[in-house]
C-alpha positions as CSV (number, residue, x, y, z in Angstrom):
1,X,3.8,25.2,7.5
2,X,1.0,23.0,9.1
3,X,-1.1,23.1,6.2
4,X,1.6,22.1,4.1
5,X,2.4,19.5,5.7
6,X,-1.3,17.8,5.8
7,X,-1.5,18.9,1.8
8,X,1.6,16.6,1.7
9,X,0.3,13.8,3.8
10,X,-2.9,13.7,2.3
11,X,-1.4,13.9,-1.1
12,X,1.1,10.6,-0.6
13,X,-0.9,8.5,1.8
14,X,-4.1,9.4,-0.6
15,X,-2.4,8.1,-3.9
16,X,-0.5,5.8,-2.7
17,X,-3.5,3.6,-1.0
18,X,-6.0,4.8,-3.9
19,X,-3.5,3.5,-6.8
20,X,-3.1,-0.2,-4.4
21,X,-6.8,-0.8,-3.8
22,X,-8.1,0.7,-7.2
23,X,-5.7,-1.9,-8.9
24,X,-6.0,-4.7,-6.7
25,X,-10.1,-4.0,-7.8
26,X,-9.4,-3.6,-11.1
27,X,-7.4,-6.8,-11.1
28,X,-10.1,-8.8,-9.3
29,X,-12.4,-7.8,-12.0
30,X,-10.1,-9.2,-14.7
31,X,-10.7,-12.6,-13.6
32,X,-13.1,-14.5,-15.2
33,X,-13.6,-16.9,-12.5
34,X,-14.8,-14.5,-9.8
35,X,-18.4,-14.9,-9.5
36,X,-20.6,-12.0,-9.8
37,X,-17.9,-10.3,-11.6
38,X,-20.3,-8.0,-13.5
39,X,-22.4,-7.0,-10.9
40,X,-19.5,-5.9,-8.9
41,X,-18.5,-3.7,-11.2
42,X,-22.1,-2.4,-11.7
43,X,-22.1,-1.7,-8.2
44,X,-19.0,0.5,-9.0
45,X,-20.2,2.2,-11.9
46,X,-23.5,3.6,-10.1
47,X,-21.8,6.1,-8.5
48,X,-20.8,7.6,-11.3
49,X,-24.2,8.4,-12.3
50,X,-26.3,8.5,-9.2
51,X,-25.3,10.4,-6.1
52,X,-26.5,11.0,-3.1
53,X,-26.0,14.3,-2.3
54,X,-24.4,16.9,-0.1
55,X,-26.5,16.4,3.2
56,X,-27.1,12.4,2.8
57,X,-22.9,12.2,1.9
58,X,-22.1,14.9,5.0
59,X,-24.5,12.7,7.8
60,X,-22.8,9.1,6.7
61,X,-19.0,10.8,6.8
62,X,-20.2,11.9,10.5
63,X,-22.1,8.6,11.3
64,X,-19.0,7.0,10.4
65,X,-16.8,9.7,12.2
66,X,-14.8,10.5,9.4
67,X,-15.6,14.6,10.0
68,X,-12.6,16.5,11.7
69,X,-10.1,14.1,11.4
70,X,-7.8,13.1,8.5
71,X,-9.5,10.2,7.4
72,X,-11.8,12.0,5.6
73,X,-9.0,12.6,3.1
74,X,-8.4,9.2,2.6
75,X,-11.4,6.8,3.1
76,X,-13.6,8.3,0.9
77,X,-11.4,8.4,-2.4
78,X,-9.4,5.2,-1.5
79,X,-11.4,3.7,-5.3
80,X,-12.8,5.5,-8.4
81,X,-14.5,3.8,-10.7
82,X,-13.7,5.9,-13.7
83,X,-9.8,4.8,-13.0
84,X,-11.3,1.3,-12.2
85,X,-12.3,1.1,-15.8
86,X,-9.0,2.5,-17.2
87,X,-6.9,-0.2,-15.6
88,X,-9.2,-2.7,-15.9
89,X,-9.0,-2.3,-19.9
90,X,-4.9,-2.0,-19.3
91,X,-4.9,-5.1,-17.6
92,X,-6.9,-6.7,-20.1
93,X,-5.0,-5.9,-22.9
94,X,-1.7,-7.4,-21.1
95,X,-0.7,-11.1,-22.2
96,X,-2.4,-14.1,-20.8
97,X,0.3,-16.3,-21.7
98,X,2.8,-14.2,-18.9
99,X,0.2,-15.1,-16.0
100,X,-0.1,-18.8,-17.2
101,X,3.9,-19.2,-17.2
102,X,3.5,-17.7,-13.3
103,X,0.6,-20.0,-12.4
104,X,3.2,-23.1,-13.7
105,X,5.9,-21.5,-11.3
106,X,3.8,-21.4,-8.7
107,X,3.0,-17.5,-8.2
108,X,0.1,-16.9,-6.1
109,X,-2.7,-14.0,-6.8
110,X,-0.6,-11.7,-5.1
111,X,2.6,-12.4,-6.7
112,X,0.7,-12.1,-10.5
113,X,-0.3,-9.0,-9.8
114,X,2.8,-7.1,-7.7
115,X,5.9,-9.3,-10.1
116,X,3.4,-9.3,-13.5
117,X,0.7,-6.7,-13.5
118,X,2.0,-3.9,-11.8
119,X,5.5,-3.5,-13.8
120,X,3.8,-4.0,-16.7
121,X,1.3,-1.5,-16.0
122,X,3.4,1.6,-15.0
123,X,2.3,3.7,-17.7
124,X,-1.4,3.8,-16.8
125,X,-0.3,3.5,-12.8
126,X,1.7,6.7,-13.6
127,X,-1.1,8.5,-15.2
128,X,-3.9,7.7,-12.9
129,X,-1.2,8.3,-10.1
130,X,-0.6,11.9,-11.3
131,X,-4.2,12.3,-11.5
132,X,-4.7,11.2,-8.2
133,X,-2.2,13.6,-7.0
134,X,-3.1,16.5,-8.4
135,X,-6.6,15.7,-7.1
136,X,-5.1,15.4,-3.5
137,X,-2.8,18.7,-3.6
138,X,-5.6,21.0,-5.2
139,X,-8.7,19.6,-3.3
140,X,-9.9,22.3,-0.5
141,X,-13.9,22.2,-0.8
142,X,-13.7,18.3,1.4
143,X,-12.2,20.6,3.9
144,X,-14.3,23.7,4.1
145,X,-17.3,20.7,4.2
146,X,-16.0,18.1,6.7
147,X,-13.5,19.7,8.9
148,X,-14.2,22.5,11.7
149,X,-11.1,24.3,13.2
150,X,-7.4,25.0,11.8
151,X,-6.1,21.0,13.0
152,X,-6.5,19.5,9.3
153,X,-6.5,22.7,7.2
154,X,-4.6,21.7,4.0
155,X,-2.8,24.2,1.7
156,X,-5.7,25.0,-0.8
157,X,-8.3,25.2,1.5
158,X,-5.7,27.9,3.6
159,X,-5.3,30.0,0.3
160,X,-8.8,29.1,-0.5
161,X,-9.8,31.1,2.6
162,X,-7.3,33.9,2.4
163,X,-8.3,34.6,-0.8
164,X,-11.9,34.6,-0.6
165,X,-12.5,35.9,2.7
166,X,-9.5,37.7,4.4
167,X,-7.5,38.8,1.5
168,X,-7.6,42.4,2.3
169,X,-7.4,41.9,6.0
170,X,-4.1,39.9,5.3
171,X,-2.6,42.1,3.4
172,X,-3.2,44.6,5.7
173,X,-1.8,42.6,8.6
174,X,1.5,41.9,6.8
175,X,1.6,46.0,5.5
176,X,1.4,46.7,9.6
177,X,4.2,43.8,9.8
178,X,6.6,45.5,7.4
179,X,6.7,42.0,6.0
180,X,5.6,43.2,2.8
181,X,6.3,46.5,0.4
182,X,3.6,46.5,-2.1
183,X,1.3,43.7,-1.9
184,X,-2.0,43.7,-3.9
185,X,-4.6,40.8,-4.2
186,X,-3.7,40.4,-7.6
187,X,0.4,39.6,-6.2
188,X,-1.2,37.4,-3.6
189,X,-3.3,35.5,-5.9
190,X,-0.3,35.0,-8.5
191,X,2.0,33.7,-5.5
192,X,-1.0,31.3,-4.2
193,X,-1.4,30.1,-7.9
194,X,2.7,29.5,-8.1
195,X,2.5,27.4,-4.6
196,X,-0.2,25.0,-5.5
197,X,1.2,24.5,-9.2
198,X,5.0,24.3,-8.4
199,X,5.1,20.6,-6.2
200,X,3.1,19.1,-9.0
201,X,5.4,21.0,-12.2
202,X,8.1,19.0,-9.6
203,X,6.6,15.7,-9.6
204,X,6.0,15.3,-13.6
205,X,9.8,15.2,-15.0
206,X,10.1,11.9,-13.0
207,X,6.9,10.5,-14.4
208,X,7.2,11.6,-17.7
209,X,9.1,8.7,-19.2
210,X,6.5,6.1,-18.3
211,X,3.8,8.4,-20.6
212,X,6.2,8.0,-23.2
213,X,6.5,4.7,-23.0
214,X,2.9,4.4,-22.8
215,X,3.0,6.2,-26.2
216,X,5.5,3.8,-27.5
217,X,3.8,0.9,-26.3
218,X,0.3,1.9,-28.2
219,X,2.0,2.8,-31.4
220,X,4.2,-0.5,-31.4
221,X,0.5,-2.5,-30.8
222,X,-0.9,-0.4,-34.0
């Protein structure tokens, strides 16, 4: 139950902030008079083809004390450049003349992009938001890496474990429990593949009228 619950907070508190900063970013770079606008986002597209490494990544997460605690879920992924670029090209593509008619109103930066940008923009905010998620729910390896003891276990990284390492001692625990009849490894790894893939199957219905629309939208521009 533990390591649901931190697979859910990490999940939420990860896309949520990831989805704010990466678009506030993206939006940023949409505007022309921001000086240095290209090299910011050269600085955000080098990590996409250079990286650092395991070692080099592990000693600045513990220099920074993100290891064994539950930033380490969050800090680290809070921007992407890859979804950078997609709503950066989404935003461009939106009409200027909508942010001009604000400006006249009065709108600050901040009012453009929540009242303007951001409705505007739910298809793409759905998608990378789903991708984000998935991301979040599934991820297990940042765990086995950066966290020591059971206190931020997550959900995948718990299965992870069971099934790599102490999948027949767990079976034979819940045997000696009569909590279980017949269990095999192959039942335990169809009921670990059902709980990681069932909260997402959940979450798509109610996003996927804004992929539509998205859909629409591109075939309406053509």
């Amino acid at each position: 139950m533990r390591a649901s619950l931190v697979s859910v907070a990490r999940t939420v508190a990860g896309t949520f902030s990831s989805l704010v900063l990466t678009g506030l970013v993206a939006y940023c770079l949409t505007r022309r008079e921001l000086m240095g606008r290209r090299f910011y986002l050269i600085v955000f597209l080098l990590p996409m083809y250079i990286g650092a490494g395991l070692i080099p990544t592990f000693l600045t997460y513990k220099a920074l004390h993100l290891t064994n605690s539950f930033a380490v879920y969050i800090i680290p992924n809070l921007v992407w450049a890859y979804n950078i670029i997609i709503i950066r090209t989404f935003f461009d593509s939106l009409p200027k003349a909508l942010e001009e008619s604000a400006i006249l109103d009065g709108a600050n930066e901040l009012q453009i992009f929540f009242k303007i940008y951001v409705p505007l923009s739910m298809p793409v905010i759905a998608t990378i938001g789903l991708f984000n998620a998935v991301w979040q729910w599934n991820s297990w390896f940042d765990t086995v890496m950066y966290i020591r003891g059971n206190a931020w276990d997550t959900l995948s990284s718990l299965l992870a474990h069971m099934l790599m390492e102490q999948q027949t001692n767990f079976i034979n625990d819940m045997k000696l429990a009569k909590r279980a009849v017949s269990l095999t490894p192959e039942v335990l790894k169809a009921a670990m593949t059902m709980v990681t893939v069932i909260p997402i199957m959940l979450v798509y219905p109610f996003l996927q009228k804004y992929f539509v629309k998205g859909v629409m939208i591109g075939a309406v521009k053509g």
